[in-house]
N, C-alpha and C positions, 0 to 999 in steps of 0.2 A: 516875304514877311508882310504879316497885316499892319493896317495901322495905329498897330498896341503893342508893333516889335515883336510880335509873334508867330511865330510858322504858320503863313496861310492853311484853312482849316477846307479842305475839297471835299463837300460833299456827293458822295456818287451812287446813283441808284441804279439797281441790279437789273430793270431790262427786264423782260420777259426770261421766266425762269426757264423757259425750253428752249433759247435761240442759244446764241456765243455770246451774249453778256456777262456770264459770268466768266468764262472763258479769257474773256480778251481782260475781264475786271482782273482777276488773279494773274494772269500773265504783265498785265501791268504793274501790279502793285509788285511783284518779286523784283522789278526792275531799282537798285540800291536809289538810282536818284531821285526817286519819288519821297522816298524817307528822309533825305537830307532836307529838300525843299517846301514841303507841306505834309500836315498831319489828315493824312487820306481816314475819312467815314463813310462804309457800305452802310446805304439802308437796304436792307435785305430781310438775309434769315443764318445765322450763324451754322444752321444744320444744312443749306444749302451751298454754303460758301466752302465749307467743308468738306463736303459732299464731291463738289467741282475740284475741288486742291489738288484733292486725291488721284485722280483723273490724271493731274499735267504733273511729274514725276517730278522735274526741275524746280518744281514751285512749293513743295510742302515742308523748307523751313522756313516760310513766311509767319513772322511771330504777329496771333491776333489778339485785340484785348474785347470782350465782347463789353459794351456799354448801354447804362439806359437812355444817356441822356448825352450832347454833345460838351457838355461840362466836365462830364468823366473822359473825355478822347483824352491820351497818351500818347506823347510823339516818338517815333520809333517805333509805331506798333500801324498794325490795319485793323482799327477800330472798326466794331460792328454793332449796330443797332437793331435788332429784332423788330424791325418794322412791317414783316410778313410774316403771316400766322404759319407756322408749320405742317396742320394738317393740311394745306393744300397739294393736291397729285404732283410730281414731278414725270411728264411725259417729252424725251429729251425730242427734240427734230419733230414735234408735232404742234401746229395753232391751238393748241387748246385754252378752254377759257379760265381752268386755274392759274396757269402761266400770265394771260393777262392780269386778273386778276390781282395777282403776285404784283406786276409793274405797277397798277395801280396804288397800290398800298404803299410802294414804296416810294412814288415821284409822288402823294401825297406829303407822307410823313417829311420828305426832302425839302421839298417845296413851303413847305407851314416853318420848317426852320431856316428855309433861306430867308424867307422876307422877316423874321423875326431878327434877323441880324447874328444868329449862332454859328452860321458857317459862312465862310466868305464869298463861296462860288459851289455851283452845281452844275456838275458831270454828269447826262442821261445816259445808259445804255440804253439799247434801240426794245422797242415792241414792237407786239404788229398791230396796226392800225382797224384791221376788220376784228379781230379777238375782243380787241379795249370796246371798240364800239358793244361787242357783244354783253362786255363785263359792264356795260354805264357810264362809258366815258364819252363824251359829248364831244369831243374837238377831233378835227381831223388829225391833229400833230401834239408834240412836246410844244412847238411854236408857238401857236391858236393856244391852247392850253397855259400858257407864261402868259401869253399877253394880256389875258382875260384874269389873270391871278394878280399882276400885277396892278392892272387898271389901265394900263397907258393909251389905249385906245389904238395903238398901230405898233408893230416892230416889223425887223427884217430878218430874214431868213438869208445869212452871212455863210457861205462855206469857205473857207480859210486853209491855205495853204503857204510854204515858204515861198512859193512862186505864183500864184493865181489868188484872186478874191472874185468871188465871184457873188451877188445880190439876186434872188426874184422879187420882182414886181408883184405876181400871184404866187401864193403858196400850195397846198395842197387842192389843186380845182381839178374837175376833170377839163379835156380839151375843151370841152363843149362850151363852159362859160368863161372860158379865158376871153377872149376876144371883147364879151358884152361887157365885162369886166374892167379894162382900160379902159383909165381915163385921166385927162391931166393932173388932177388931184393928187389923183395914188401914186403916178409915176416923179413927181415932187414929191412927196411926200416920202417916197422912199428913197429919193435920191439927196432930202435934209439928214434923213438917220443915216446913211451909206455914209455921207462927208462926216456927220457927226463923229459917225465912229472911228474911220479913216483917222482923224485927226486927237481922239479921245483916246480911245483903246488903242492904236496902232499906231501913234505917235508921228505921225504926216503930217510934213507940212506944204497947204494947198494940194492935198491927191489931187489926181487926175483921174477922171470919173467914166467909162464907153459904156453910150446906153444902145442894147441892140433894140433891129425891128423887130415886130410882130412877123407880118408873112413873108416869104421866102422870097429871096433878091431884096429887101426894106421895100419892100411893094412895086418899085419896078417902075418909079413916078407913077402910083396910083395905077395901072396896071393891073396886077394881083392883090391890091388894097390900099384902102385908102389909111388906115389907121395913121401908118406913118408921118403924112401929110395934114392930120386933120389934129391927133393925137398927142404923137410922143417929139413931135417937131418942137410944137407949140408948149410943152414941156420943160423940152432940152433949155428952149429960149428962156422961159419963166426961170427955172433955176440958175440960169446963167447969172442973170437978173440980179439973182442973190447973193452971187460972187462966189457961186458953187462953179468948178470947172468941170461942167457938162460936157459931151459933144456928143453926135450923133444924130438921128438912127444907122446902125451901122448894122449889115445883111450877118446874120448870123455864121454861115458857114465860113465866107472869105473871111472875116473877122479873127475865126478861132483857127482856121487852115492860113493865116500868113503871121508875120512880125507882127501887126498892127498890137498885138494883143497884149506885146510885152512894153506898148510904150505907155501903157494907163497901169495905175494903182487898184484898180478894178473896175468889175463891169456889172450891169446892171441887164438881166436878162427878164423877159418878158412874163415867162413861163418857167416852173419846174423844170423842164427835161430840157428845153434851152440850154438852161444854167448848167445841170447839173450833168448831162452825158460830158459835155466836154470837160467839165474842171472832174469828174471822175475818173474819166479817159486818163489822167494826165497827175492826181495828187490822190489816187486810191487809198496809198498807203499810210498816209499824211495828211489827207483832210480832216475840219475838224467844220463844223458845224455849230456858229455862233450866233446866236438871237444877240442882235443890236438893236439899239434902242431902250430895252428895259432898265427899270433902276437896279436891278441885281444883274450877276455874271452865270451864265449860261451855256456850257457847250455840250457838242456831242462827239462820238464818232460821224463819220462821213457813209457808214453803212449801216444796212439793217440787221433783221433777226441771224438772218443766214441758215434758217431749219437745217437745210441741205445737210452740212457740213457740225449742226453742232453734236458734241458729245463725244466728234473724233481727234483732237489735239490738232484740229488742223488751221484753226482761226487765227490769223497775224493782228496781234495788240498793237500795229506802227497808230494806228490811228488814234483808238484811246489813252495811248500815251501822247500824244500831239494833243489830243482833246484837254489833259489835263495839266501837258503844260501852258496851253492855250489860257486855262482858267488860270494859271497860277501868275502868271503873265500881266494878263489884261486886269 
């Protein structure tokens, strides 16, 4: 329930029309408890939504009501907003730039009604990153993308599990400027939103916070890098400071290969693929991917388009139903 005693209102946008977005959208919504809990809104395309139903056999007595506007959503129904033009191509398991396109329009039109206050949270299905780029989207992510919509000047890139939390420090960088990139700043700074959230959205009290190192062995006492030493030391301390329960640098592999991992409420990883090979390893099917820090709610699935595999009924919706109870939740 919102805070008008009303079934929270999910807004969820369709993802690049060629990946499993819709896929895993419709797979989720047939699932009964979504309807009990919140009044689920595709921005989409009603002739697309459709289109995909048809496809997953188990899923086409899904009752839709199509809508213009999130004032008309009906509960018990999978409300849909025509917020993607129709003539654009539908080419399934291929990057093409109408499918970006397509996501474009629709994490627009989402996103102008999240911060307007009309839906209570926002569900992404995934795109791809070089398409959007192609279609004029400026950010490397959904992330970059919120954060800049919202103003806030910094969030974190949260991927969320019943057993792992995992944080990066860098979002989407390549390797190359990871490294010039740290710095005590940013690693405070995301380690205020990480506690924040910890204790906000996920109802902790005093988490416990493990911040990995940068190079391999946490540098090896300077050894194989000094970052550790110079950097995310001086960090850990600063945040401690604050009465955030930091610790670390701790070597990335022993960290996520022993116990150590399950005595923190989450961790704070350096890098993308840090973060993300091991809590993927480990909550594929159950990750959910939460931007912290913004003043609106945010999630995703924990995967991307998946070309490979769309259009064959072979996409498991574990994740964006986690994503939206995630939202429904928090």
């Amino acid at each position: 329930m919102n805070i008008m005693g009303q079934k929270t209102i999910i807004g969820i946008t369709q993802g690049d029309t060629n990946g499993i977005g819709y896929e895993v959208i419709v797979k989720a919504l047939s699932d009964a408890r979504i309807l009990e809990m919140c009044t689920p809104v595709v921005y989409g395309s009603s002739r697309f939504f459709g289109m995909f139903r048809k496809e997953i056999p188990e899923t086409d007595q899904i009752a839709t009501n199509v809508i213009l506007t999130v004032a008309d959503a009906r509960p018990k129904r999978v409300n849909i907003i025509n917020a993607v033009p129709d003539n654009l191509a539908v080419e399934i398991g291929q990057p093409a730039l109408d499918g970006a396109k397509a996501a474009k329009a629709s994490l627009e039109a989402a996103t102008a009604d999240l911060l307007a206050g009309k839906i209570d949270a926002m569900v992404t299905a995934p795109f791809n990153k070089h398409t959007m780029h192609d279609a004029g989207f400026g950010f490397s992510g959904h992330t970059e993308y919120l954060i800049n919509a919202t103003g806030v000047g910094d969030g974190l890139m949260f991927l969320c599990s019943s057993h792992l939390k995992v944080g990066v420090a860098t979002n989407h960088l390549p390797i190359s400027k990871v490294a010039p990139s740290i710095n005590k700043d940013l690693i405070v700074g995301k380690l205020r939103l990480m506690n924040a959230s910890l204790v906000k959205d996920f109802g902790l009290v005093r988490p416990k916070i493990a911040v990995l190192g940068l190079n391999p062995h946490a540098g090896d006492g300077g050894f194989l890098g000094s970052e550790e030493i110079d950097v995310i030391a001086p960090a850990v301390a600063a945040a401690t400071s604050e009465g955030i329960l930091a610790f670390g640098p701790y070597p990335a592999d022993g960290f996520f290969g022993s116990d150590m991992v399950n005595g923190f409420d989450a961790v704070l990883a350096m890098y993308h693929d840090q973060g993300m090979i091991p809590f993927k390893s480990s909550s594929f099917d159950d990750g959910v991917n939460f931007t912290a820090g913004l003043p609106v709610v945010r999630t995703s699935p924990d995967h991307g388009t998946a070309f490979a595999i769309a259009g064959k009924n072979q996409a498991d919706p574990g994740s964006m139903l986690s994503a939206i109870f995630c939202a429904i939740d928090i």
